[in-house]
N, C-alpha and C positions, 0 to 999 in steps of 0.2 A: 486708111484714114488715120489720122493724127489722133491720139489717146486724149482726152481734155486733161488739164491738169488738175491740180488735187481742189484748188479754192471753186474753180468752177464744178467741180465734181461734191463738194462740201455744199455748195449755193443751189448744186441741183438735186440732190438728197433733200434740204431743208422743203424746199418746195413742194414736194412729192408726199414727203410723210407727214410735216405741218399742218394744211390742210387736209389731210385723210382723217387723221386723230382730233383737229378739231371737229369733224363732220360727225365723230363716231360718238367722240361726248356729247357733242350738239345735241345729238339724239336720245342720247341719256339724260341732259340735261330738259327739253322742252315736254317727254314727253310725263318729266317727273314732275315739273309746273302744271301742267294739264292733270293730273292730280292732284294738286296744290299740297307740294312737298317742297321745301323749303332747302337751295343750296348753300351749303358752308363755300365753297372755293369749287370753282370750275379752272384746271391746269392744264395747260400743255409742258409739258415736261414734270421729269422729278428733280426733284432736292431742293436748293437753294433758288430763293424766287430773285428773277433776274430783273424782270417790272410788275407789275399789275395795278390791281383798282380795284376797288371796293364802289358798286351800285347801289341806289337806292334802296333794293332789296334785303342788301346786308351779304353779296354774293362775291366774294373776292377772284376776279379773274387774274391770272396771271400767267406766266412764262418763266418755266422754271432752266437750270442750269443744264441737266440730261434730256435732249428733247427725242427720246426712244418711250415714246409711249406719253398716256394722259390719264386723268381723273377728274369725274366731278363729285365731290361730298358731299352728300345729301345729308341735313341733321338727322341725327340718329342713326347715321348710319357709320358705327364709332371703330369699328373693326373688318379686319380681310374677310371674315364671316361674316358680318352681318347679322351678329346677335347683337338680342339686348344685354344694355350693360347695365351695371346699377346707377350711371350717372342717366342713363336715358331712364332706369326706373323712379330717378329723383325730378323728372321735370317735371310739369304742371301739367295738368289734363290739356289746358290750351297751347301751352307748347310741343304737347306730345302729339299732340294732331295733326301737328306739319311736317314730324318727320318720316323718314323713309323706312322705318320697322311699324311705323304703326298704321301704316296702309294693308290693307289683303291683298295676299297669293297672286293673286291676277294682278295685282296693278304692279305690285314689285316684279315679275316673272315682266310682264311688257315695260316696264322701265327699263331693267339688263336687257331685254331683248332689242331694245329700240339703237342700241350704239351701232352694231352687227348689221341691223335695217336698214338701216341710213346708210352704209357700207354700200351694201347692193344696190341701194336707190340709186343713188350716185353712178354705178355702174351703167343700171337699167334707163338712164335720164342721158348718160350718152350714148349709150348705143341707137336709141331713139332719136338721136340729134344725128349720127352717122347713117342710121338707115332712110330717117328722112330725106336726108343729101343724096342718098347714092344708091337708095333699095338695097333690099334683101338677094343676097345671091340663093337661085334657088335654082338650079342644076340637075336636069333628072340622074338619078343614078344606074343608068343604063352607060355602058362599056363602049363604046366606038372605036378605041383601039389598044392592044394589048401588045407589049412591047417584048417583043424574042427573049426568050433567058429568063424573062424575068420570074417573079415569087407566083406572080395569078396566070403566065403562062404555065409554070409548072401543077400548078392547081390544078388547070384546065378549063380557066374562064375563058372564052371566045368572045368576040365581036357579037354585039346582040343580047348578052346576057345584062338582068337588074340584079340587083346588088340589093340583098331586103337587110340583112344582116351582117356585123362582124365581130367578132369577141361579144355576142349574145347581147349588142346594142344595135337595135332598130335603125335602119336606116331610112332615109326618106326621100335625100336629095345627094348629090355627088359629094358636094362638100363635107358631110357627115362623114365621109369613107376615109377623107387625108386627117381629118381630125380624130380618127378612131385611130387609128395603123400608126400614125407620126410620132406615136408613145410607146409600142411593141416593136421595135427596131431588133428584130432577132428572137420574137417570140411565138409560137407557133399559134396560132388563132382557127377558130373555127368560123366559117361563111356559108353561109346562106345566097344562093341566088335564085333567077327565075328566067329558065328560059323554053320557048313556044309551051307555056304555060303549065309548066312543070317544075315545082320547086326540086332545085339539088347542093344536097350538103355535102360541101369539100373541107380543104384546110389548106393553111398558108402559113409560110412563114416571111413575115414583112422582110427584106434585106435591111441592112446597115448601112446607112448613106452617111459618111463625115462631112457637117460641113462647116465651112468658116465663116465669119462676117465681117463687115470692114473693120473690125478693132483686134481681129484676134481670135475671137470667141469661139471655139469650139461646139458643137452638138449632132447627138447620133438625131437623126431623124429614119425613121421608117418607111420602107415604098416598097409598093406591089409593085408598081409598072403596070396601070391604067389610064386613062385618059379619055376625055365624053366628047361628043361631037363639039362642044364650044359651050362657054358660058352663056348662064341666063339669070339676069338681073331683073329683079322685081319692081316696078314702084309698087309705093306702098301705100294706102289713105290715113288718114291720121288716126284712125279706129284702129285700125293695123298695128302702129308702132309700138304700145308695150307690151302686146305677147310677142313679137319678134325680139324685143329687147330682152324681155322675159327668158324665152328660149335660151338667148346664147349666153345668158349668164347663167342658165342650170347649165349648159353644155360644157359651160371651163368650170365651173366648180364639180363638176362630174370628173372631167382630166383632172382638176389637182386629187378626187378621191383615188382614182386610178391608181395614178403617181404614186401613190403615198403606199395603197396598199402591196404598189410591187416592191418599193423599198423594205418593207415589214418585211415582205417574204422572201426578201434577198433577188428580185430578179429585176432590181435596179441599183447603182451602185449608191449608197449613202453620200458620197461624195459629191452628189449632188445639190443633198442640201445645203441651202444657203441662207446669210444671216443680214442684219444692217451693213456690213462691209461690202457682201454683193449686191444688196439694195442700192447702196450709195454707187458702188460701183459704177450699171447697168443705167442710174440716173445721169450720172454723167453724160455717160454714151449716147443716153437718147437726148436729152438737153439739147446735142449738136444737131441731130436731125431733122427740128422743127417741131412747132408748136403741137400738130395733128399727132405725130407719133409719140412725144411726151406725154399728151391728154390720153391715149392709150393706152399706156404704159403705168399712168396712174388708174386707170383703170382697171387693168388686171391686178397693180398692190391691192388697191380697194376691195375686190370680189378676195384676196387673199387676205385681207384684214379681219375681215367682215367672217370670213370662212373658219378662218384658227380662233379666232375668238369666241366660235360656238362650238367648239372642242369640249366635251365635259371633262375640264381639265381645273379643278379648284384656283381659286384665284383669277381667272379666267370668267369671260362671262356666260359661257357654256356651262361652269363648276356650278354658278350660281343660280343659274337654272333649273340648272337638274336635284338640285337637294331645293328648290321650289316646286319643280313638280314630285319630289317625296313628299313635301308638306304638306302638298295639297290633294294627296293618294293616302297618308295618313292621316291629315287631319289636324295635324301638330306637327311643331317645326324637329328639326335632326335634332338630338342631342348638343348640348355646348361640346362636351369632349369631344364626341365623333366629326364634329362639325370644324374641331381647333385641329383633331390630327388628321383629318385631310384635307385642309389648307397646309398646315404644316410640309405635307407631302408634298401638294401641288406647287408649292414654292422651291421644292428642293426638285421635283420636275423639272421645271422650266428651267431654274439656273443652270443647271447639268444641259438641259436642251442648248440653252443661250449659248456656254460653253464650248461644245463640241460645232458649233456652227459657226462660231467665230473663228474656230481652229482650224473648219473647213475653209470657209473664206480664205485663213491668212495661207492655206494651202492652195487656195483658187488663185490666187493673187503672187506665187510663185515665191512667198516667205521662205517656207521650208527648204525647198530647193535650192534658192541663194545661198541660206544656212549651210547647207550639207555638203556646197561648193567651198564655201568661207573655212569650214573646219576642215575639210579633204586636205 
């Protein structure tokens, strides 16, 4: 398949991440009115404002020039900490009442938390639209056939055996099992099964499967070499639909925990992470696919949006969080200092993070390698 080029791949980025960031504010933004705290400028993007509008409220919306990321300013809320400053100690009792420091614990801690919310809802609002359409695959996870050579014939799973367990995640239905395994492509795992009513504990090591997509795209996937007598798709009642939505958005926010901790401990390559360059990328890609697989695709950003942003990583709305649930375990807010040097920190995090993911990208995206041809 034909690579899109750069403007449609530019138009199909803006798409993707525009509205996710607006959703993510949205939620900071509505649920800080439901408090009745008062916005300075609700943004999509940073720096230089490109249009916006000022509302009755006195709430300037706009569209700034960097659309990687957003903000809503809530008055008083005058710093990356979120302390008080002395211009917020010079306002007047009735203007100090609307802003965003002079609310309690609980209403500030669900204000940051509402952006990250809305994230998942979002998530959870289509999955709910897809399993309406099409049910719930629910698959027993019982083995019907076991493929010569493979990782669970050497195991010694047979024809007949349930599958209760894999890398010490519960299993339930078949589906569960390609979603556990398809992230340890070469790691040895321990299983759980169940056969004529005897639990027995083996071990596997998923194989290495490469494979390609129609753009190019490389990835290891993982496979025992199982397979069930045939799928079994659910309808669903509409009572049903948000714990199934529910479900599978713990289930991939579970894989990117996964993901992340094998990176930490080296038994995934870093080279996987990726930045806005392979967001934009991947956007492109799917753009050409059709409407359903873009709606997707923005869905898994979103549970990824939603996800890193409750990171307790300062600056971040996870950072913000977490020094509110100090506050609200001591009693009083962190220190100004402690509170300035780790922001401080978490700023100098993130750009170092930004950094090396861009470098991955421009290394995904075959930079370095032209480079290294160009000077040869």
């Amino acid at each position: 398949m034909t690579q899109p080029g750069i403007l449609w791949t530019i138009l199909a980025f803006f798409a993707v991440i525009g509205p996710l960031i607006f959703l993510h504010e949205l939620g900071h933004y509505l649920v800080g009115r439901w408090f009745g705290v008062k916005a300075d400028a609700f943004s999509i993007g940073f720096g230089r404002e490109i249009v916006g509008w000022t509302d009755k409220r006195g709430t300037r919306w706009k569209v700034a020039a960097l659309p990687l990321g957003g903000y809503v300013k809530f008055a008083g809320d005058m710093n990356p900490a979120s302390a008080p400053t002395a211009e917020w100690l010079a306002m007047s009792p009735e203007e100090r009442a609307g802003t965003f420091q002079a609310k309690p614990v609980w209403q500030r801690f669900l204000i940051v938390a509402a952006g990250p919310v809305t994230n998942f809802l979002f998530a959870i609002i289509v999955f709910m639209a897809v399993f309406a359409v099409s049910g719930e695959p629910r698959t027993p996870a019982v083995i019907a056939a076991v493929q010569p050579g493979s990782p669970a014939a050497a195991a010694g799973i047979v024809p007949g055996d349930r599958i209760s367990m894999v890398a010490g995640q519960s299993v339930d239905r078949f589906e569960d099992i390609s979603d556990i395994v398809r992230i340890r492509a070469g790691e040895a795992v321990p299983v759980d099964i169940w056969r004529n009513g005897r639990q027995i504990h083996l071990r596997m090591t998923p194989r290495v499967d490469l494979e390609r997509d129609n753009f190019g795209n490389e990835f290891r996937i993982g496979r025992i070499g199982v397979s069930p007598a045939g799928r079994t798709i659910v309808p669903l009642a509409w009572h049903e639909l948000p714990g199934a939505a529910v479900r599978q958005t713990v289930a991939i926010v579970r894989m990117m925990v996964d993901t992340i901790v094998q990176i930490v401990t080296g038994r995934r390559s870093v080279s996987e992470l990726g930045g806005p360059l392979q967001i934009a990328k991947f956007s492109g890609q799917v753009a050409t696919m059709g409407w359903f697989d873009f709606i997707i695709f923005m869905t898994m950003i979103s549970i990824n949006l939603g996800f890193i942003n409750l990171l307790p990583i300062p600056l971040l709305d996870g950072g913000h969080l977490f020094f509110y649930a100090v506050e609200a375990v001591r009693r009083r807010p962190v220190g100004p200092q402690a509170t300035e040097w780790a922001f401080r920190s978490g700023l100098a995090v993130l750009m170092a993070f930004m950094v090396f993911v861009t470098i991955n990208d421009l290394g995904n995206l075959g930079l370095w390698t032209r480079l290294a041809g160009l000077i040869g």
